[in-house]
N, C-alpha and C positions, 0 to 999 in steps of 0.2 A: 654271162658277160663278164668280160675282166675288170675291176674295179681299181689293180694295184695295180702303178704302173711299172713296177717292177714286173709280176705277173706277163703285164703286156710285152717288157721287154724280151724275157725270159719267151716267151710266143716268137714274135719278130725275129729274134738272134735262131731259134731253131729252122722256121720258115726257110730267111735267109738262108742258110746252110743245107737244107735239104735245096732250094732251088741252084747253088753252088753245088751240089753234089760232097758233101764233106761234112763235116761235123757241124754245130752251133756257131753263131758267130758270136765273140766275145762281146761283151753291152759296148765297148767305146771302140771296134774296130768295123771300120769302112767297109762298107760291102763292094765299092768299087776298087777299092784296092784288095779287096779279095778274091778278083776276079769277075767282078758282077757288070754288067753293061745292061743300058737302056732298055731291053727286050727282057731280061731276066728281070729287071728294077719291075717291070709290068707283071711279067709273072710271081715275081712277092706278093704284088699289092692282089691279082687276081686269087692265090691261095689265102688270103690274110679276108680277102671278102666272104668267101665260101669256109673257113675256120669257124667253128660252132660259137665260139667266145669270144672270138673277136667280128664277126661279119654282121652283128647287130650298128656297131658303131661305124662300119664303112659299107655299110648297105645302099647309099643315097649315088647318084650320080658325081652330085658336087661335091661327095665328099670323097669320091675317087678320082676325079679331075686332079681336087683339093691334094690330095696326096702322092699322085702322077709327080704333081712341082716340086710337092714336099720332097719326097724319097732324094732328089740330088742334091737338095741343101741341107738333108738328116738321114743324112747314109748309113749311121750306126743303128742297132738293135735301141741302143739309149736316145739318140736324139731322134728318130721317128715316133718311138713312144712317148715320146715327150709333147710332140709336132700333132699326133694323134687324142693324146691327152687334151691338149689345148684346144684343139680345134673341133673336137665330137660330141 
């Protein structure tokens, strides 16, 4: 499990980018201004469940609900990790 949420970030921003097809995503840059839409926002959070290090903390239903909402108001690598921090 990831402890630092930098660590978490540093997950998220890669995630992010492989479901973009491109590189990491920078900690403070939008994943929907990088091209990310609703469908893709789901398939994050569906690799980010199933990730070895991170799918302990979004393993529950409500806590993918929980972050379905989150991901459009913490679109970056940083404020999802933050949003995820807080809330797991």
């Amino acid at each position: 499990m990831v402890d630092q949420p930098t660590d978490l970030r540093t997950v998220i921003g890669t995630v992010m980018g492989e479901v973009l097809v491109r590189g990491p995503l920078a900690p403070d840059e939008d994943f929907f201004e990088a091209g990310g839409d609703s469908l893709r926002a789901i398939e994050v959070l569906q690799r980010l469940g199933v990730h070895e290090e991170v799918g302990e903390r979004l393993g529950t239903t409500e806590m993918q609900a929980l972050l379905l909402e989150g991901i459009f108001d913490n679109a970056s690598p940083s404020g999802l990790s933050s949003f995820v921090t807080a809330n797991a």
